[in-house]
N, C-alpha and C positions, 0 to 999 in steps of 0.2 A: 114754158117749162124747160129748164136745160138737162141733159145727161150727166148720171152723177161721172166725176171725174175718174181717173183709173184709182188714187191712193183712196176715194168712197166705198169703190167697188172692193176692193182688196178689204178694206175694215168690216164690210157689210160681212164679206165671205168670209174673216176669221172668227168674226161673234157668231155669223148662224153653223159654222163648222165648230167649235165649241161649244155651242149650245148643244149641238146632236151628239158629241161626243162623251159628253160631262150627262146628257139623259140616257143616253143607253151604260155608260161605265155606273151612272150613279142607282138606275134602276136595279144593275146586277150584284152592285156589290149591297145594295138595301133587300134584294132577294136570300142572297148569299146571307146574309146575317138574320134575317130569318129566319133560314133553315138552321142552323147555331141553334137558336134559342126554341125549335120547334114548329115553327111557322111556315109550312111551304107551303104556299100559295099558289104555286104553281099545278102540285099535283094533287088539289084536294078536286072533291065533286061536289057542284052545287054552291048555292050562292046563298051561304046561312052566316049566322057570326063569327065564325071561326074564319071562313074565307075575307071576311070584310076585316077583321083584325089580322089577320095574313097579309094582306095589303098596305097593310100602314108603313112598311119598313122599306117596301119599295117606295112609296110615292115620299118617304123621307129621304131617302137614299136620292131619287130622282133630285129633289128640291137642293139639296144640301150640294150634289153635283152642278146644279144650274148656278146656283149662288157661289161656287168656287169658282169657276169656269169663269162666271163676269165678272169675278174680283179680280183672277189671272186678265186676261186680257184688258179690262178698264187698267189695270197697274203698268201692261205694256204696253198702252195706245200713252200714257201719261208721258210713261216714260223713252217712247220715241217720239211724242210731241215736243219735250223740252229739249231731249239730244239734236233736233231738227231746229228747233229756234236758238239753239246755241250762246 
């Protein structure tokens, strides 16, 4: 098994650094709109419907961050693949 190369390592680290950055920005700003429409989920008590529908805006929020984030990055791996094969 060989080591991944340095340009592996650098792609590995900007998707898993993307990923973490697009699930904490995507989980606040789906918190944040939430509380907009009434939903804080943060500071309710107890784990009944209203907290599990509280929820749903972050874990949208989360998703729609993760699926940005690896559209940015897959569109700049693309597009330093081709400026590199020239």
């Amino acid at each position: 098994m060989t080591s991944p190369t340095a340009p592996d390592l650098r792609t590995a680290l900007a998707i898993g650094l993307a990923d973490a950055l697009a699930f904490v920005a995507g989980g606040w700003l789906g918190w944040q709109a939430g509380r907009a429409v009434g939903l804080d989920f943060v500071h309710l008590e107890g784990w009944g419907t209203e907290a599990f529908v509280a929820l749903l805006p972050i874990l949208a929020g989360i998703g729609l961050g993760r699926w940005l984030a690896r559209a940015v990055v897959r569109r700049l791996l693309l597009r330093a693949g081709g400026a590199a094969r020239g």
